[in-house]
N, C-alpha and C positions, 0 to 999 in steps of 0.2 A: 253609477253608470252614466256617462256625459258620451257627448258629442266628440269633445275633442280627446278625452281618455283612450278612444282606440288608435290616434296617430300620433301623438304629439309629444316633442320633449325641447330644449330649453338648452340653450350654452352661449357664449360669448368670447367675444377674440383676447385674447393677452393683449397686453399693452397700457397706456399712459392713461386710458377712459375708466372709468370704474366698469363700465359694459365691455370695453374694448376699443380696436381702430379697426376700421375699412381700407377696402385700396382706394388709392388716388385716385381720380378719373381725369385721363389725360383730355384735351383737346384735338389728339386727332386719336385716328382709330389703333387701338390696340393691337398688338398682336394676338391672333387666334391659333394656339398650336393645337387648340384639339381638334379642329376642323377637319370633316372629310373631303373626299373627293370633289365630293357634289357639295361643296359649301360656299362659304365667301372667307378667306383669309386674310391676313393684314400684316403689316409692318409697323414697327412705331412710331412712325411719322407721315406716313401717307396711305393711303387708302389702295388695298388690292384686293380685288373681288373677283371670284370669278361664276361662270354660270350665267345669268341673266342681268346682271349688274355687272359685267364681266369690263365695260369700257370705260368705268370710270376713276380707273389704277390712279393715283398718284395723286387723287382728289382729298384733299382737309376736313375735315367733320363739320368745322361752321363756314367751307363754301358751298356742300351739300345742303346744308339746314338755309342758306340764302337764296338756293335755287327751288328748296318746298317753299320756303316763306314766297316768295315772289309770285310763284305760278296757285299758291294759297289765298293770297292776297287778290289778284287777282286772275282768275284762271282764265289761259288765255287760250280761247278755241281753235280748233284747228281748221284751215279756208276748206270746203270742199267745194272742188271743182266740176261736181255735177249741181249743184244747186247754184253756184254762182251764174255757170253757161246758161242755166236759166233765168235766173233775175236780166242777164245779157238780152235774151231772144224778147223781153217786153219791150213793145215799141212806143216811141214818142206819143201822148195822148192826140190825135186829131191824124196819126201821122202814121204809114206803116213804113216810113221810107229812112229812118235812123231810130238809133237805139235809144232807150231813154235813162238809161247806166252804161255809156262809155268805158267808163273806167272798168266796168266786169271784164268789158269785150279786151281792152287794154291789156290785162290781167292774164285773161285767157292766151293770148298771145305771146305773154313775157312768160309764163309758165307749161311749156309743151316739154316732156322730156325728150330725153334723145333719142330715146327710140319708139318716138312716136305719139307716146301716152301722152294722157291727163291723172291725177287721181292720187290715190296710198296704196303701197306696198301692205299685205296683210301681217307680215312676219317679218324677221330677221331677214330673211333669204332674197325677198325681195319677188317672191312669184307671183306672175299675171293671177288675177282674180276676178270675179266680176264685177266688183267695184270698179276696178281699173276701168274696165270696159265699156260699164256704163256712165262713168265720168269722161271719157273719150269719147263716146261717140254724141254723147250731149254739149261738148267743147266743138264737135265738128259740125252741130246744127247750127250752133250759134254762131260759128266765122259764115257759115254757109246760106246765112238766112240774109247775113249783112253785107254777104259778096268780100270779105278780106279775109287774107290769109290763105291762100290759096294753096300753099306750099304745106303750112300747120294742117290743111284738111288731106291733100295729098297721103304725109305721116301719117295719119291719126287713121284713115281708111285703111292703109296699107298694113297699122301694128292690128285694128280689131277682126281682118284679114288673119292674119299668119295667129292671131290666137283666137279664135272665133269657135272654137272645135271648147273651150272654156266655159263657154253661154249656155251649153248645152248638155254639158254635165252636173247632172245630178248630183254627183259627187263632191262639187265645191260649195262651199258655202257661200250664198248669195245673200243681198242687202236687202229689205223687207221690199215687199211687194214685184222685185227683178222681173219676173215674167212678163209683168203686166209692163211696167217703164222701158225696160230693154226692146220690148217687141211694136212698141207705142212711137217709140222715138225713131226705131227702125223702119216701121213703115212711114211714117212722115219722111225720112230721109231717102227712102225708094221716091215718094211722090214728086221731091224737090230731085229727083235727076243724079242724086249721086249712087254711085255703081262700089260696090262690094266686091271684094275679090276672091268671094266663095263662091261655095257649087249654091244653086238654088234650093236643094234637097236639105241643107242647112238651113237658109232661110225657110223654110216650109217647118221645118224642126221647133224653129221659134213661135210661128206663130199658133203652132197646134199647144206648145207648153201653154201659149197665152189661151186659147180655148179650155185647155184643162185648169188652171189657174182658175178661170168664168165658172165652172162648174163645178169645184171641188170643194166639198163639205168640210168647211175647217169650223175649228171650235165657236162657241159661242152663239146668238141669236141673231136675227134678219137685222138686227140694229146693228150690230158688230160690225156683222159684213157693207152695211152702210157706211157705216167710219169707214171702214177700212177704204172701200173705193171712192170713197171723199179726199182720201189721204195719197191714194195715187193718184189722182185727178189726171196730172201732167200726162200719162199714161193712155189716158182714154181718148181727151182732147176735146174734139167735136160729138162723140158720143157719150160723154158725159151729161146729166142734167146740172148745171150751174147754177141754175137756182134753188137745187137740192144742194150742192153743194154751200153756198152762203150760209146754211143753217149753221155753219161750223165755225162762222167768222167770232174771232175771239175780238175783247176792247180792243187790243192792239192796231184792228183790222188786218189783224194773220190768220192761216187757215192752220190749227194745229201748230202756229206757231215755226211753220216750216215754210222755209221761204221759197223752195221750187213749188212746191203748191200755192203757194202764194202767188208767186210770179205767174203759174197758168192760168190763175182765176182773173190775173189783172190783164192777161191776155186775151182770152176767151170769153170776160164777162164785162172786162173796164171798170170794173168796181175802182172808185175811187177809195176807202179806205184801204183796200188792199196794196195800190199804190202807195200810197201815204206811211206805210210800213214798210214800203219798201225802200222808200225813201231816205224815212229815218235812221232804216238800216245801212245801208249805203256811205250814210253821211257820217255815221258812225267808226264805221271800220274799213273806210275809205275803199279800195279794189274786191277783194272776195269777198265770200260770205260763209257762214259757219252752215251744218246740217240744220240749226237746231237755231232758233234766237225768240226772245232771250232765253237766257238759259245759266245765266250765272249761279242764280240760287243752289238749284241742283246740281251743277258741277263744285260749288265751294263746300255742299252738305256731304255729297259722296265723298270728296275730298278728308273730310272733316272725320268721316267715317271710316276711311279707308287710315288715315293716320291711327285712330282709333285702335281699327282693326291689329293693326305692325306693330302696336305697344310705344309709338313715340310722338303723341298725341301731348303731351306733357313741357316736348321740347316749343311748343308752337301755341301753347294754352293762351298767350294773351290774342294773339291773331283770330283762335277760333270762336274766345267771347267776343269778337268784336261780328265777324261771322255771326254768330247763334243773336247776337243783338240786333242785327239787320234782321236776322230772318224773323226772332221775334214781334220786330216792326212789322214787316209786311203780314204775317201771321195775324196779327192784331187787325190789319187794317184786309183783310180779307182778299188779298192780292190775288188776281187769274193764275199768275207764275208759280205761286205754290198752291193754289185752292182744289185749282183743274184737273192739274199732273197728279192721276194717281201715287204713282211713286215715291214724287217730290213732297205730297201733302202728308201719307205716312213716316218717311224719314225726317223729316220739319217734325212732325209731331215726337219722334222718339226720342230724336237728340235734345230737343227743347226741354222734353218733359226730364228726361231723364240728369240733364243739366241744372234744376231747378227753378225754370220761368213755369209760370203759370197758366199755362194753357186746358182751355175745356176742349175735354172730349165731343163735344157740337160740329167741331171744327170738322170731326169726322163723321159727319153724320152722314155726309152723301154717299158714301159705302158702306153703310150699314147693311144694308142686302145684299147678296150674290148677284141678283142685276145690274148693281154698277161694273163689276166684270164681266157679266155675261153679256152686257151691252156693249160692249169697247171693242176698240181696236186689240188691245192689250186678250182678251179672251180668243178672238177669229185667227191670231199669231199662236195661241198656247206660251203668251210669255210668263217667264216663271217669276222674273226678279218682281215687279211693283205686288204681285201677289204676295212673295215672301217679304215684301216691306211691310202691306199690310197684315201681316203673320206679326210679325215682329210689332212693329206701333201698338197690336190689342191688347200683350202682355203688360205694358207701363201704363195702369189703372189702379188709382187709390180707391176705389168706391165698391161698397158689398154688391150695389147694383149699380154695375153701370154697363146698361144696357148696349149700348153703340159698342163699344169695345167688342164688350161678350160676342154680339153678334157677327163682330168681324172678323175675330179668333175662331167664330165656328166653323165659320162658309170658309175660309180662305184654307185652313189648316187641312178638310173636307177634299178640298181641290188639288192643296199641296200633294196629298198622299195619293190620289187619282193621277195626275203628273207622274209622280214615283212608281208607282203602279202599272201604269202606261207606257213607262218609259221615252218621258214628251221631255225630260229635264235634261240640259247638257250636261256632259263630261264635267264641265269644269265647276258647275254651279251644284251640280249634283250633293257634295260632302256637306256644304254651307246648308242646303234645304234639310238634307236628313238629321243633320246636327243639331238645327233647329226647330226642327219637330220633337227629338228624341230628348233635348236637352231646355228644360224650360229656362229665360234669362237669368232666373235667380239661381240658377242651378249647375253656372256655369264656371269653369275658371279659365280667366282671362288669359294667364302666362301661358297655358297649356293653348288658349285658342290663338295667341300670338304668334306661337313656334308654328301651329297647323297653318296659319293663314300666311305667313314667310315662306316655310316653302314650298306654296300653292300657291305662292304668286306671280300672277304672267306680266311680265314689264310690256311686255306689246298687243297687250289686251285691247280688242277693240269694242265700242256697242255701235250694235250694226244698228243704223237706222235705213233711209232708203237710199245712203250712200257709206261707207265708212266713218264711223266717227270714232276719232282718238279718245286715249284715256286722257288721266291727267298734266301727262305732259314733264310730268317728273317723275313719272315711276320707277325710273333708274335709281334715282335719288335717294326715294324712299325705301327702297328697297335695302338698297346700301345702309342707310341708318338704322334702319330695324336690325337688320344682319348681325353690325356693330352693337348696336345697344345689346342685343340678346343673348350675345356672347358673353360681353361685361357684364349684366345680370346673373350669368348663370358663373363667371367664375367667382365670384361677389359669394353667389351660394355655395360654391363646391369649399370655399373659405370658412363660410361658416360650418356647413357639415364636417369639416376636418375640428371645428371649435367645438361643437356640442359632443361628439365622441370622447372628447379631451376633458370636458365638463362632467361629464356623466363619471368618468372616472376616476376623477377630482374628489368628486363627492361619495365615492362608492355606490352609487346607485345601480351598478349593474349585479351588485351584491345578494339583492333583493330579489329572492328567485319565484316569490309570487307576484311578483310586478312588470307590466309592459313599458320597455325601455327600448323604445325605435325613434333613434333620430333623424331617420332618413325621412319616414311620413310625420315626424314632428314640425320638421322641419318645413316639409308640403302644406304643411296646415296652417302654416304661418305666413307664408308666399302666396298663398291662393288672398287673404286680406290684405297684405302688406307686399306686394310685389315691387313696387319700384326700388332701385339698388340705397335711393338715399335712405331709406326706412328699414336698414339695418341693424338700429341700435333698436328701436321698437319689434323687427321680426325674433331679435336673438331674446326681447324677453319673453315675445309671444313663447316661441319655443322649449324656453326652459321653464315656465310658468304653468303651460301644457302637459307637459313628461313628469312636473312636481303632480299635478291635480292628476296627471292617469294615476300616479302611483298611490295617492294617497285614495283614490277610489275604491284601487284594487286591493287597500288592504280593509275598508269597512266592505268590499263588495264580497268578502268571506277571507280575502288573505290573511288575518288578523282574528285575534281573539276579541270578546268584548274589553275585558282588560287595557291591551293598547288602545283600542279605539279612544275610551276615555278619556288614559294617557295622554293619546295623542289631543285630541280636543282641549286637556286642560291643559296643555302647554302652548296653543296656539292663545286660548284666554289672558294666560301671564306675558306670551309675546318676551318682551326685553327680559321679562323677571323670572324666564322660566326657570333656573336655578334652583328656585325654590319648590319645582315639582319632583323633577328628576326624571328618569326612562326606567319604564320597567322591561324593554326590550332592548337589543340594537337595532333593531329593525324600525323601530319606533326614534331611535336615536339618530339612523342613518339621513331618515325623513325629515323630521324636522329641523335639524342640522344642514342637511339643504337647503329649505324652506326659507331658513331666517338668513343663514346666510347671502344667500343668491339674492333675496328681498332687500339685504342691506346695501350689496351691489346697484341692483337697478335703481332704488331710492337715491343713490348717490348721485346718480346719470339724471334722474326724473328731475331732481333737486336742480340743477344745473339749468335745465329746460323753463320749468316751472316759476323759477325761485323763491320756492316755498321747499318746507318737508313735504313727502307726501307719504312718508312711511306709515302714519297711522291711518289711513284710506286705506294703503292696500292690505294691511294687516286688518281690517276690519272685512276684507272681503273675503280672506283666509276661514277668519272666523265664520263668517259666513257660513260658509260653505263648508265646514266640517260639522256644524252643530247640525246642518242639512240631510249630511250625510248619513252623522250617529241617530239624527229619528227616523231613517228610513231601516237605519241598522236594527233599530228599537222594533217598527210594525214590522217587521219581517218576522223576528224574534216572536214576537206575542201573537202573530196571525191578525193585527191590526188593517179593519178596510173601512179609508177614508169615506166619511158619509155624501163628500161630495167632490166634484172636480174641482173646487175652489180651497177646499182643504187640500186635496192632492198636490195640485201647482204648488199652492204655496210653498211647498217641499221640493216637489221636484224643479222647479227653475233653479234655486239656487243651489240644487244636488248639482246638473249639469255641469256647472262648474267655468261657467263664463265669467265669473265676479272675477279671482284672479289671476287673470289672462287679459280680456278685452280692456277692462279700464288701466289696468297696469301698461299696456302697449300705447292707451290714445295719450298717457302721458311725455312718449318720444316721439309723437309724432312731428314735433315744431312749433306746435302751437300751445298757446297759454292758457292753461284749464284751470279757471282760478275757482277755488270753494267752494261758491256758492253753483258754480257751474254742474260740481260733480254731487251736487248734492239736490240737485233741484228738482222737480218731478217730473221733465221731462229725461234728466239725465236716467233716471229709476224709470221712466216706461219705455227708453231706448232697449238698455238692460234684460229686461225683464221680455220684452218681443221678442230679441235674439234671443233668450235663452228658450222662451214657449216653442217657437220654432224649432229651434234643435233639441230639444227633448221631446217633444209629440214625434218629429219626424222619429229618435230614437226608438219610441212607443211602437208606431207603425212597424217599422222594418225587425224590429227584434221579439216582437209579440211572444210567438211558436219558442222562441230562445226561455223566454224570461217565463214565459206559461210552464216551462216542463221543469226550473228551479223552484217553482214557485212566489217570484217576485211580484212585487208589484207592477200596475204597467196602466194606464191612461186606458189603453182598447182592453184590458182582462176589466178595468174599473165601469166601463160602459155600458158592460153587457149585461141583458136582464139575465138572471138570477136563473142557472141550468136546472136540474132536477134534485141535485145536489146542494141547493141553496148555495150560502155567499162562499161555502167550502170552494163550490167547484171552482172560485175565481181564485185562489189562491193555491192551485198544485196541489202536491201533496198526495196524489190519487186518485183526488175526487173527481168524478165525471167530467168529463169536457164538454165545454157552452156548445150549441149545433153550430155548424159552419155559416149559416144564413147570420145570426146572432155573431157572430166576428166579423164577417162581411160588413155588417150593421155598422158595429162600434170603432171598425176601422173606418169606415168611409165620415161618421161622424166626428174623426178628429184629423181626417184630412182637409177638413170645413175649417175645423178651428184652424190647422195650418193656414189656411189660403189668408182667414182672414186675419193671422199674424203677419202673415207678409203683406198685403195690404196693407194695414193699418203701419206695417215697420216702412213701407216703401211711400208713402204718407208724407212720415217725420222725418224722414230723411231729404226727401227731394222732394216732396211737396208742398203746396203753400205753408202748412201748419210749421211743418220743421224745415221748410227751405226760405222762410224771411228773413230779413235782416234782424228782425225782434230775437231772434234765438240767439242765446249766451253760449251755446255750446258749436264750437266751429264746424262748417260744414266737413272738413277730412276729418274729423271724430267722429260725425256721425255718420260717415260714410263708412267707415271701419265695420259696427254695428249692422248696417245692411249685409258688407261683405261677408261677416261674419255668420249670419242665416245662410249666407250660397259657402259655405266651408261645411256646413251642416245636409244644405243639400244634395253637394257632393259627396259628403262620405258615406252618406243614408240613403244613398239610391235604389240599393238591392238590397241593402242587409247592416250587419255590424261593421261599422268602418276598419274597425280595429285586424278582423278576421280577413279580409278580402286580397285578395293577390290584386287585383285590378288600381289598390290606392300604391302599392309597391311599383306598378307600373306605371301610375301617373309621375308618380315622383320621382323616377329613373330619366322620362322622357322630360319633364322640368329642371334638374337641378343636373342630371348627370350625363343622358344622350345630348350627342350635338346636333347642330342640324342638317338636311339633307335636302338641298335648294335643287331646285331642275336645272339642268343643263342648260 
């Protein structure tokens, strides 16, 4: 009984390879004929997309991929024109009588649209927003404080006129803090003498939302709410404390790093370093200015995450180690830009870690308590994303105690489902939060979150701060590549499942009427480790190495007499010589006739790779794993119970039946596994953690299954000893353990899980097995991790093999297409 036994089976394409040939993969986008309505389509030579990507017909696959590189490389912010009009309104130091950034006011000027505004459109359509509004009328302080532009203030009173009826609906979505800036900037503008061409029952509207805003219990503690009105400063003005404000002053000398706040403080208070940042900004990016500076780090990480996310993170791999190597730097050197930002400082940590640099957990020690949210601004908004960053960052921990994580997976996850509960999370963010409560990281598959997060993706996504702020500025782009690639991945697969149906047939294996023979979830199980389209030649043996080991399971797991079993085991022993045994079944003959065959296939391909034999490795893991089998055959037989869980394992990991499967696939991966590699004690306790992993999870979910045949089983092995002595742990009739007593024995081998995955998530990306010292290459031993989340997949509820829901993952992976938003 294995992990992969319940889904998995095994084929390979016709043609010139010993494994077979793949498709070509052209340089521009393919055509998509299975594509729906709501998808993105293609031609052979140019890119046609429709939907949300829908305007960039006619575009090449590597002018796409040079429009992410470019805005990857260096993401280039978007100007907002309410923070700029304020960097504008600071005046000369000694001086109220000129500006002391020109070039904003300059700016302001060359940019007024035509009908009046300042600002971003929120959508497609192009509808008045509040954003718009309040970058308008922030544009109109600032010509109007300097006396020019007389005509741009005219406009610009005349368009927050005719949509002012906007400000005041509750109904649109407004940019953090609105009430307070929109009603703040309006009354200074009543003071300075400019007239509005609304009723005054609107303005009175306004400034009662700003009284309610003064009074309204939002989340988090008196300190939040301090941020918070530190952060509208610009807002308050004169009835702000400034010198409460300064508490806020970053190195930079910015206030939160936002340059309209910044600008008020240089206004209101003269602080010279807040000048001096603004300076620098200024000189930097010559006329406007961003919502947000700096801010590179965290727009290249999202970036970096967001590629991730689309599955085409691979196309851009050397850009983003150069990315993760900067952020590493400043990570090292304790940088404000990532230290500060809650957000920034958990996404830095997950990518980093999970990439293989070395980073401690210390880094995150300042939110280790719930008060670091309860105190923030981020708590007094109910924002949900830096929360669910720190959600995320707590799970990527190698250590049995490590404290800072633990405590940050508890508070945040705690608040997650309060949010969910409450109903505080948006529409759009909503799926992403629940998926990741519901789905731990090791438990996830990637292909299947590629397809969800394509078409859930909004190309005109904004993150509201206290004006509009764009995404990354190529998310057409992106969007389009992922589209493309997902498609080609999935017919790359629907190739191969036409291959493994044709293989199975080949072989006779659907002959075998006590044997599970699905190539559709064979094939799933292969995809979820080995998803990119070039790991082909490694998926088709994952697959047919998979559907051999279900089958030879299912015949020592009662299909079979003792007789074959033997059979079968001393013919695996002679390997090339078996000749000299013979079958005393066909069923016995079907199987291993497969077995050696298919093994001399992929040996031919491995050979090629390798340039070495590697046939007697994987015939050695054959063995393995039947001699495994037959002694569990054996205590089952005789009522045999292992005196300890160290005797147990030793049986059961290599029952599981990862030996060949995994090391057989890391053979095509590309890379060169030379002898001593695959032989060395790191390679055997890679092995051997995927395998504890997906045979306790086994354990756990199939307990009640395996209790009422009377198999063996890790939680029936745990349990103290019922009224029925060691009978009752073995079926049979004997008494059942009390429920408290399985409760027990299960929860004590969900321990040993955690700290298989631990200790497996360790060797793989962590210092121990992520240095350079290791002989064994990191996409080997990434495989191996992956291979624990194939186990955690299929062992969620129950026996992978039984469950409708792996038939549905692997319809909506390898065979539905996709359905993008309009």
């Amino acid at each position: 009984m294995m992990l992969l036994s319940s889904s998995y089976s095994g084929g390979q394409f016709p043609g010139v390879s010993p494994l077979g040939t793949r498709p070509k993969r052209s340089t521009t986008v393919v055509p998509l004929p299975v594509v729906t309505r709501a998808t993105a389509g293609g031609v052979r030579n140019n890119l046609e997309v429709v939907g949300n990507a829908g305007t960039l017909q006619g575009m090449d696959i590597d002018e796409l991929r040079v429009i992410v590189r470019k805005q990857l490389q260096g993401v280039e912010l978007s100007p907002s024109s309410y923070d700029t009009a304020w960097v504008a309104m600071v005046p000369v130091q000694g001086s109220r009588q000129s500006p002391c950034f020109p070039q904003c006011v300059e700016w302001i000027l060359q940019n007024q649209q035509e009908d009046g505004s300042w600002g971003h459109s929120a959508g497609p359509s192009g509808e008045v927003n509040k954003d718009i509004l309040l970058s308008t009328l922030a544009c109109v302080l600032a010509l109007n404080i300097w006396n020019v532009g007389q005509d741009h203030i005219r406009r610009g009173l005349s368009f927050i006129g005719r949509n002012f009826s906007v400000a005041i609906d509750g109904q649109c979505a407004a940019p953090v803090g609105f009430n307070i800036t929109f009603s703040g900037m309006l009354r200074l503008a009543i003071g300075m003498g400019l007239k509005f061409p609304v009723m005054e029952t609107d303005i009175d509207s306004i400034f009662r939302l700003r009284e309610v805003e003064f009074e309204r219990d939002a989340g988090g503690t008196a300190s939040a709410r301090k941020a918070f009105m530190a952060y509208v400063s610009e807002g308050l003005g004169r009835e702000q404390d400034w010198d409460h404000v300064m508490a806020y002053q970053r190195k930079n000398g910015s206030l939160f790093n936002s340059p309209s706040t910044t600008a008020a403080s240089a206004i209101h208070s003269c602080n010279d370093r807040a000048l001096d940042y603004l300076v620098s900004l200024t000189s930097k990016l010559g006329g406007p200015v961003p919502a947000i500076y700096p801010d590179k780090v965290y727009s290249q990480l999202c970036m970096v995450d967001t590629l991730e996310k689309m599955g085409i993170s691979s196309d851009f791999a050397c850009d983003i180690r150069d990315i993760l190597d900067m952020t590493y730097s400043c990570w090292m050197q304790d940088e404000e830009e990532i230290m500060l930002d809650m957000a920034t400082c958990a996404k830095a940590f997950r990518l980093l870690r999970m990439h293989g640099y070395d980073v401690s957990s210390e880094g995150m020690a300042r939110f280790a308590e719930r008060s670091s949210f309860d105190d923030s601004i981020h708590a007094y908004l109910n924002d949900t994303k830096p929360l669910l960053e720190l959600y995320k960052s707590s799970q990527v921990h190698f250590l049995e105690e490590d404290f800072i994580l633990e405590n940050i997976g508890s508070w945040s996850a705690k608040l997650l489902k309060q949010q969910l509960s409450f109903n505080k999370i948006s529409k759009s963010l909503m799926p992403e939060v629940e998926y990741a409560l519901k789905y731990p990281f090791y438990a996830t598959v990637e292909v299947l979150e590629h397809k969800g997060n394509i078409e859930r993706f909004n190309v005109n996504g904004f993150q509201r701060l206290k004006s509009g702020y764009c995404g990354s500025g190529a998310d057409k782009e992106i969007l389009a590549l992922a589209v493309n690639k997902f498609h080609y991945a999935q017919s790359v697969y629907q190739q191969e499942l036409r291959y493994l149906e044709s293989w199975v047939a080949e072989f006779r294996l659907d002959e075998l009427k006590f044997a599970r023979v699905i190539p559709l979830q064979s094939l799933l199980s292969a995809v979820v480790p080995l998803f990119p389209c070039e790991l082909s030649d490694a998926r088709i043996a994952w697959s047919q190495n998979a559907i051999l080991t279900a089958v030879v399971d299912d015949l020592f797991d009662g299909g079979g007499s003792m007789e074959e079993m033997l059979n079968l085991v001393a013919l695996f022993d002679k390997w090339d010589d078996h000749g000299e045994i013979g079958f005393c079944s066909s069923n016995v003959e079907i199987m291993f006739n497969a077995v050696y065959n298919t093994t001399k296939r992929i040996g031919a391909k491995a050979a090629l790779v390798q340039k070495r034999c590697v046939i007697d490795h994987i015939a050695e893991q054959w063995q393995v794993m039947v001699r495994a089998m037959l002694t569990e055959a054996e205590w089952a037989a005789g009522k045999h119970i292992p005196a300890t869980m160290g005797e147990y394992m030793s049986v059961a990991e290599p029952s599981f039946a990862l030996g060949p499967i995994v090391p057989v696939s890391a053979y095509l991966l590309g890379e060169e596994l030379p002898e001593e590699a695959v032989r060395s004690p790191e390679y055997g306790r890679l092995l051997g953690l995927a395998s504890a992993v997906g045979r306790l999870l086994n354990d756990v979910m199939t307990y009640e299954k395996e209790m009422g045949t009377g198999k063996l089983n890790s939680v029936v092995l745990l349990q103290p000893l019922a009224a029925g002595g060691a009978a009752s742990r073995g079926g049979g009739g004997a008494p059942a353990p009390a429920p408290a007593s399985v409760e027990a024995a299960r929860a004590e081998v969900r321990r040993a899980i955690q700290a298989s995955w631990r200790d497996l998530h360790g060797l793989v990306f962590g210092s121990g097995g992520g240095s350079s010292s290791s002989i064994i290459p990191r996409p080997c031993r990434e495989v191996f991790w992956h291979t624990g989340k194939v186990a955690s997949v299929f062992y969620q509820e129950g026996d992978g093999y039984a469950r409708k829901a792996m038939r549905s993952m692997a319809n909506a992976v390898i065979l539905e297409p996709l359905h993008l938003q309009e």
